[in-house]
Kinemage of the C-alpha trace (Angstrom):
@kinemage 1
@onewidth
@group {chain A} dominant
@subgroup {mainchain}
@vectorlist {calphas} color= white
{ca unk a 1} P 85.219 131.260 144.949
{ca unk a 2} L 82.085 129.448 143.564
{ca unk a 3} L 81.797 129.596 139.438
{ca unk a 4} L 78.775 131.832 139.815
{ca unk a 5} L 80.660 134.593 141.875
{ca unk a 6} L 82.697 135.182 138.680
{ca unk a 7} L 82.690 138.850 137.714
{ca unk a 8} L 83.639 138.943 133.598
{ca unk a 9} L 85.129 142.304 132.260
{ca unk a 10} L 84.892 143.431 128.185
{ca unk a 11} L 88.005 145.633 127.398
{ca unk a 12} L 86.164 147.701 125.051
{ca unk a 13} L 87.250 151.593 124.699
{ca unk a 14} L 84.817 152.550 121.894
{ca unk a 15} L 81.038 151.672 121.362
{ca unk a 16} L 80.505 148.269 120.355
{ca unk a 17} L 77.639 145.682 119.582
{ca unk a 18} L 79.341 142.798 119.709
{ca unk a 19} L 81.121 144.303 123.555
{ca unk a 20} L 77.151 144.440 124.558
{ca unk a 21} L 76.499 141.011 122.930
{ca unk a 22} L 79.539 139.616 124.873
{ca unk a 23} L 77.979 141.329 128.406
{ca unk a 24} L 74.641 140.328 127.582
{ca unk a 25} L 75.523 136.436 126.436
{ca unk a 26} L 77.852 136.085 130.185
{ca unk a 27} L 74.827 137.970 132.163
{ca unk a 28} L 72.381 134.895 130.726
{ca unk a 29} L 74.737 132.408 132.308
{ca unk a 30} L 74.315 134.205 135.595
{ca unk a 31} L 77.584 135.891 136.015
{ca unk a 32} L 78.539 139.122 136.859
{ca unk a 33} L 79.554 141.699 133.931
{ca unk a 34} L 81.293 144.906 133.704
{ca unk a 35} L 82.208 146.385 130.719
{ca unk a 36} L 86.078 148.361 130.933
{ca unk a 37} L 85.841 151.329 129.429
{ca unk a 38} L 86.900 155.189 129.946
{ca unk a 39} L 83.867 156.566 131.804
{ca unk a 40} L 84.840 153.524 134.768
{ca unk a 41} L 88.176 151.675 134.837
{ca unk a 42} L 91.217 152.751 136.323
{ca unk a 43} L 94.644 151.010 137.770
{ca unk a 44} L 95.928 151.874 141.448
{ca unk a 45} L 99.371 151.500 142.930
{ca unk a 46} L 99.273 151.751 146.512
{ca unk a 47} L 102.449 150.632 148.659
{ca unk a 48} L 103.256 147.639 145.972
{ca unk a 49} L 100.020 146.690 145.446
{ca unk a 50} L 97.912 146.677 142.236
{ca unk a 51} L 94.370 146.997 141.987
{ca unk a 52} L 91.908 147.570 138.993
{ca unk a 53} L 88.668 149.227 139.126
{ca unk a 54} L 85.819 147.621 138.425
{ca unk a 55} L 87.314 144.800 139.681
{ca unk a 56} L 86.672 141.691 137.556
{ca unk a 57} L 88.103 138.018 137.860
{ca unk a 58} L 88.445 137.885 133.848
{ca unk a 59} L 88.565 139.833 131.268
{ca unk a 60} L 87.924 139.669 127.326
{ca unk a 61} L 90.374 141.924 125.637
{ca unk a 62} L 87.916 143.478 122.932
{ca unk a 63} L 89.971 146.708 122.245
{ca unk a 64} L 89.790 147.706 118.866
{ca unk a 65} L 93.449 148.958 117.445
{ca unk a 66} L 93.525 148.792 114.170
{ca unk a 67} L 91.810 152.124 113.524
{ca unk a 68} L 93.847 153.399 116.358
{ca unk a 69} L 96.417 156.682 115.533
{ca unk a 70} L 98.968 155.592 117.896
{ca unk a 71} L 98.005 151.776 118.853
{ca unk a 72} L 100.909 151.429 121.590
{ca unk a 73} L 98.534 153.366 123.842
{ca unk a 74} L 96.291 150.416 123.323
{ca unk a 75} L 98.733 147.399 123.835
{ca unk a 76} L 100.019 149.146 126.678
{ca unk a 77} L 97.108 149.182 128.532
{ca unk a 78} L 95.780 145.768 127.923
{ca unk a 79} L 99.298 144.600 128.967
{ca unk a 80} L 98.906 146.675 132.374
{ca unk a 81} L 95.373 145.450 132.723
{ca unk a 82} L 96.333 141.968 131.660
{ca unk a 83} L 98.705 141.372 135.010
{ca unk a 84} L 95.530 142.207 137.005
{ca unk a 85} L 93.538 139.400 135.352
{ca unk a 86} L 93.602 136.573 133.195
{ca unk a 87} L 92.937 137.910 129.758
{ca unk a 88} L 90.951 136.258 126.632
{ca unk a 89} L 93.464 137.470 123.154
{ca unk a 90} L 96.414 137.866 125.276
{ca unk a 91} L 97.550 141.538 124.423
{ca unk a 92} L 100.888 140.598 122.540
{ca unk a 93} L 98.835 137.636 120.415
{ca unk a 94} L 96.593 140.646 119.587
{ca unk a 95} L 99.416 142.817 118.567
{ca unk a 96} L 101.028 140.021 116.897
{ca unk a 97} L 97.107 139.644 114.836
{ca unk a 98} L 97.162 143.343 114.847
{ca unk a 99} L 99.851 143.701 112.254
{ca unk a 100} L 99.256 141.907 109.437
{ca unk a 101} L 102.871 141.119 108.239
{ca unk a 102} L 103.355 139.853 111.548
{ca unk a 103} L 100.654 137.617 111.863
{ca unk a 104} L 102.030 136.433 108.186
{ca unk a 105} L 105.201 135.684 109.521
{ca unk a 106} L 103.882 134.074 112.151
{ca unk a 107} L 101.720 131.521 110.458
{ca unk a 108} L 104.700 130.944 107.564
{ca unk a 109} L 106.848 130.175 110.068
{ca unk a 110} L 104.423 127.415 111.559
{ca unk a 111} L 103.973 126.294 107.800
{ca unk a 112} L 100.320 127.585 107.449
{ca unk a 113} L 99.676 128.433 104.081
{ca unk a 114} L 100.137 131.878 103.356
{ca unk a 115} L 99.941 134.300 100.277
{ca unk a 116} L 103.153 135.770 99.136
{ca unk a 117} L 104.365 138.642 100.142
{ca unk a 118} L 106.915 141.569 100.942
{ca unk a 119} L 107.792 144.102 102.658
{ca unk a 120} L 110.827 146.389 102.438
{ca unk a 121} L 112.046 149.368 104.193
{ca unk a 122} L 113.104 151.218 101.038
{ca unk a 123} L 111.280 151.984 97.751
{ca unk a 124} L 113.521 150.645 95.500
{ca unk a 125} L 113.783 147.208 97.537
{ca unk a 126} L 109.457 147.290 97.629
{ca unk a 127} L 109.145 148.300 93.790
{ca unk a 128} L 112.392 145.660 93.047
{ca unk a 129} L 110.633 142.727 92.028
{ca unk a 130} L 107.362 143.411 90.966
{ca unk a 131} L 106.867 140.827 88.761
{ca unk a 132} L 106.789 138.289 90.759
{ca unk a 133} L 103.334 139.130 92.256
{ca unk a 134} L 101.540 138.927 88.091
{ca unk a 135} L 100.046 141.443 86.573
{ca unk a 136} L 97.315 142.474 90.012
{ca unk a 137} L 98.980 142.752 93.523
{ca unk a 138} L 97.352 143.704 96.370
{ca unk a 139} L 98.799 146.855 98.080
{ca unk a 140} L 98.191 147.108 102.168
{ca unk a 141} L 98.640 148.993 104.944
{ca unk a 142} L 100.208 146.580 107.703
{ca unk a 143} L 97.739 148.152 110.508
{ca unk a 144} L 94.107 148.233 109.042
{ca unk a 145} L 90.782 147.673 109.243
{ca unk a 146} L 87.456 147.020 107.510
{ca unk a 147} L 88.686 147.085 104.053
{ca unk a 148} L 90.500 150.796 104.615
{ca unk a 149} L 94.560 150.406 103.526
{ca unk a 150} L 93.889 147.976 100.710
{ca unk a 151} L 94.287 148.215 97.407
{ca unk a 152} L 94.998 146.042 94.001
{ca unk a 153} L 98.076 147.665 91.789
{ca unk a 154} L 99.325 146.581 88.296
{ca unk a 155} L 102.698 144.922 88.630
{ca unk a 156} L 103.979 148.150 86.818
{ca unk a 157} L 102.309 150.771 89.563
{ca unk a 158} L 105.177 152.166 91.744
{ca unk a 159} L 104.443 151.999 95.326
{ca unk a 160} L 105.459 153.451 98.663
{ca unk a 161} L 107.101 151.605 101.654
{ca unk a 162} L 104.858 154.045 104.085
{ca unk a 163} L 101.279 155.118 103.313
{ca unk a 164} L 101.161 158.147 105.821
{ca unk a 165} L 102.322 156.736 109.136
{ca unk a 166} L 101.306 153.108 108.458
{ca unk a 167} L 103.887 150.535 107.294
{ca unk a 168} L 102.851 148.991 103.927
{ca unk a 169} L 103.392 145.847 101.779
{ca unk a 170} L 102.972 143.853 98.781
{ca unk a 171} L 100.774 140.466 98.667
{ca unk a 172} L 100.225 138.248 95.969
{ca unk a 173} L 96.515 138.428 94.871
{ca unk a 174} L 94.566 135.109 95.104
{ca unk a 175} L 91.398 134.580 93.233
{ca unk a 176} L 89.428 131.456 91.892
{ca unk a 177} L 86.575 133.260 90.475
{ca unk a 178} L 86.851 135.925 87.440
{ca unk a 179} L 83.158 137.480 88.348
{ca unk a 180} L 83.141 137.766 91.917
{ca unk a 181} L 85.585 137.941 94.608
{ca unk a 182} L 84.965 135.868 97.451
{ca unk a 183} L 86.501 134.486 100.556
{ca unk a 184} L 85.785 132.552 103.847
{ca unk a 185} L 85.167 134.303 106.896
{ca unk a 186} L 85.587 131.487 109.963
{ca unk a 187} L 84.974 132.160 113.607
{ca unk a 188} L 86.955 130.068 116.156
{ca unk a 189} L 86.431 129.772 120.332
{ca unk a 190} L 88.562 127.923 121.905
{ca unk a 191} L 88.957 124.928 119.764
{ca unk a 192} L 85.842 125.406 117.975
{ca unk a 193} L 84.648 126.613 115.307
{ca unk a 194} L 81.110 128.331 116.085
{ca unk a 195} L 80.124 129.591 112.539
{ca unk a 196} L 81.371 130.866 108.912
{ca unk a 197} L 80.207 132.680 106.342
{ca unk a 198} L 80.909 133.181 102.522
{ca unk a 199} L 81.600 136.792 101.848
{ca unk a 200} L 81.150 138.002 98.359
{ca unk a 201} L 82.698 141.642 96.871
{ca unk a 202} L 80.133 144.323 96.263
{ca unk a 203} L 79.603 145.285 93.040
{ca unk a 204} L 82.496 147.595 91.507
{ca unk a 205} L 84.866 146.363 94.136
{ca unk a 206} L 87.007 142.905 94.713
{ca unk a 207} L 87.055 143.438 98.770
{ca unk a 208} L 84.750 141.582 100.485
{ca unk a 209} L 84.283 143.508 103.848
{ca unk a 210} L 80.732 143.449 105.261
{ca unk a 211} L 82.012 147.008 106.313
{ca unk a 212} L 82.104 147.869 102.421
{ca unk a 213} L 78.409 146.330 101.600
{ca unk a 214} L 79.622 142.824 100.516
{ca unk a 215} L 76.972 140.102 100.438
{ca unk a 216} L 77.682 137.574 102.938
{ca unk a 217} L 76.446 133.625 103.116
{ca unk a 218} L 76.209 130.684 106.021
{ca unk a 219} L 79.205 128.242 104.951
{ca unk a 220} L 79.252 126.120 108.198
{ca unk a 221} L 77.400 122.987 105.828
{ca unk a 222} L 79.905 123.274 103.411
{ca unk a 223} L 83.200 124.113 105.343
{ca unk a 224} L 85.836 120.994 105.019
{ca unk a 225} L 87.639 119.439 107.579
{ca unk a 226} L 90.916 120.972 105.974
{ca unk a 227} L 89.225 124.397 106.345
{ca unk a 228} L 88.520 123.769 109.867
{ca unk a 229} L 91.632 122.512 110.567
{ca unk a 230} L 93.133 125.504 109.284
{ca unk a 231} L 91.229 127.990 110.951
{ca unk a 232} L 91.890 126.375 114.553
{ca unk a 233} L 95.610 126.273 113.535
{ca unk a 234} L 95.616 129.732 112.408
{ca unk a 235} L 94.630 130.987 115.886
{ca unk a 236} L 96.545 128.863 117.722
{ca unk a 237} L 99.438 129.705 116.214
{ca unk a 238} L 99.005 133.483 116.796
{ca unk a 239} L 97.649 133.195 119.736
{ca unk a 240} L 94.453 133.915 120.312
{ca unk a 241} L 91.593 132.263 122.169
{ca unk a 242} L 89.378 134.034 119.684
{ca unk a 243} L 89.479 134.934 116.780
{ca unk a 244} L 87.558 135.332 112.687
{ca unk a 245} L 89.858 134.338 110.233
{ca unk a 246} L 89.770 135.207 106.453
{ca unk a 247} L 90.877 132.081 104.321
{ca unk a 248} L 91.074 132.215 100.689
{ca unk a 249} L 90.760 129.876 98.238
{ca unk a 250} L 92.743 129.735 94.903
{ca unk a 251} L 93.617 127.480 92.240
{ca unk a 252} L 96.180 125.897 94.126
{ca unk a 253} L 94.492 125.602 97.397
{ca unk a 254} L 93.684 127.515 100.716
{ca unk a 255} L 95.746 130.468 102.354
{ca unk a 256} L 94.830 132.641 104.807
{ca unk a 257} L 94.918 136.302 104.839
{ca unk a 258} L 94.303 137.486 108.174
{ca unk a 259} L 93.591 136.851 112.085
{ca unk a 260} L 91.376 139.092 112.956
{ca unk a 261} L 91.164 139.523 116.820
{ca unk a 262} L 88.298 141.667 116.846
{ca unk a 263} L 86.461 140.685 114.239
{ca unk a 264} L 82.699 141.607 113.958
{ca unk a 265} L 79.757 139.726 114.879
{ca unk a 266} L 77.032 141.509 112.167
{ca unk a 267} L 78.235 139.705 109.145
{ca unk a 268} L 77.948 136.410 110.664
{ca unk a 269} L 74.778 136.755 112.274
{ca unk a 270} L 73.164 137.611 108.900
{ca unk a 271} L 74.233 135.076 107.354
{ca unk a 272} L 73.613 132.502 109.758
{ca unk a 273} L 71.219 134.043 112.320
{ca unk a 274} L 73.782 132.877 115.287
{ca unk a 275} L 76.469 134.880 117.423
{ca unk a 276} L 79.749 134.281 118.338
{ca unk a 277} L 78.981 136.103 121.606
{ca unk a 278} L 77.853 132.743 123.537
């Protein structure tokens, strides 16, 4: 097989720009594309013998769980598809990104710096030791996405172990600027880093989600090397091939607060006029 007879698949079940900027980016480089989603992809058994349809010699795992009822569908199926074909965000680093407590414990373990945090089974273990966080903690679902299953508490708000079905936790709140809110988004490929952008809280509001109208700006002049270096490590260390990682910065130096497998391509591009999707 010849380079240019590669045929690149985009595991993408729901409607996505940045899915049609990934097809679109691989079809300029002269390779074949097909996107995986319902209306065409299916996976045969036939006397031993697996077979996936389209059939594609890679694929870029682009499913979006987060906002997902009952994500084990999801994971399932990207781990069925994955034995098919070598698969961009391996589908347990994505679960592992997918759950934010996870990907916490992940990166703590392999000494990246990470906020505080805790989660407990029980209310009384969760409400326990408040104080600890100051007088603001952030409140979050452990499964969420574009801002949704976040919240800041006062350190004498009682809180829930579960918010419906979604597992929840407690995370220090880290802030270096009493007007705005602000924190890094980075985008890593590979072992690169291909852009970043400020992102600033809309007014009224301390999260910083594009998704939520915050005001976003290009930081690739001013990102450090210890910024960098902590982005790649973030996503190795989960991981991913891909990935846009949020990274904080407080008084006391840089954490990061999430992996984001999936994350979006709109933000970036405004700020810097460049896509990821290359």
């Amino acid at each position: 097989m010849s380079d240019q007879d590669i045929t690149v698949g985009v595991l993408s079940l729901h409607s996505s720009k940045e899915s049609k900027a990934i097809l679109n980016a691989v079809d300029e480089m002269g390779y074949d594309t097909e996107w995986l989603r319902n209306e065409n992809t299916a996976i045969s058994v036939a006397d031993g013998e697996m077979t996936l349809e389209p059939s594609v010699d890679v694929v870029a795992n682009r499913l979006l769980l987060s906002s997902n009822e009952h994500p084990a569908e999801g994971i399932g199926l990207g781990m069925t598809i994955s034995r098919l074909a070598p698969t961009l965000n391996e589908p347990m680093a994505a679960t592992t990104a997918l759950h934010k407590f996870a990907s916490a414990a992940a990166l703590a373990d392999a000494g990246v710096p990470v906020p505080d945090a805790l989660l407990a089974l029980s209310a009384d273990r969760l409400n326990e030791d408040r104080e600890r966080f100051g007088e603001e903690v952030v409140y979050k679902t452990a499964i969420g996405t574009h801002g949704g299953g976040t919240w800041k508490v006062s350190a004498d708000e009682p809180v829930n172990p579960m918010v419906g079905s979604r597992q929840a936790f407690l995370q220090r709140f880290v802030d270096h600027d009493e007007q705005r809110h602000s924190d890094l988004r980075v985008y890593v490929v590979g072992e690169q880093v291909v852009g970043a952008m400020n992102r600033y809280a809309p007014e009224g509001d301390w999260r910083t989600n594009v998704a939520l109208g915050g005001d976003v700006e290009d930081a690739d002049d001013a990102l450090t090397e210890e910024v960098r270096t902590m982005a790649k490590r973030a996503t190795d260390v989960v991981g991913l091939d891909y990935a846009g990682v949020d990274i904080v910065e407080g008084v006391d130096g840089y954490y990061v607060l999430e992996v984001n497998p999936t994350a979006g391509f709109k933000g970036l591009f405004e700020a810097t006029g460049r896509s990821p999707a290359p």
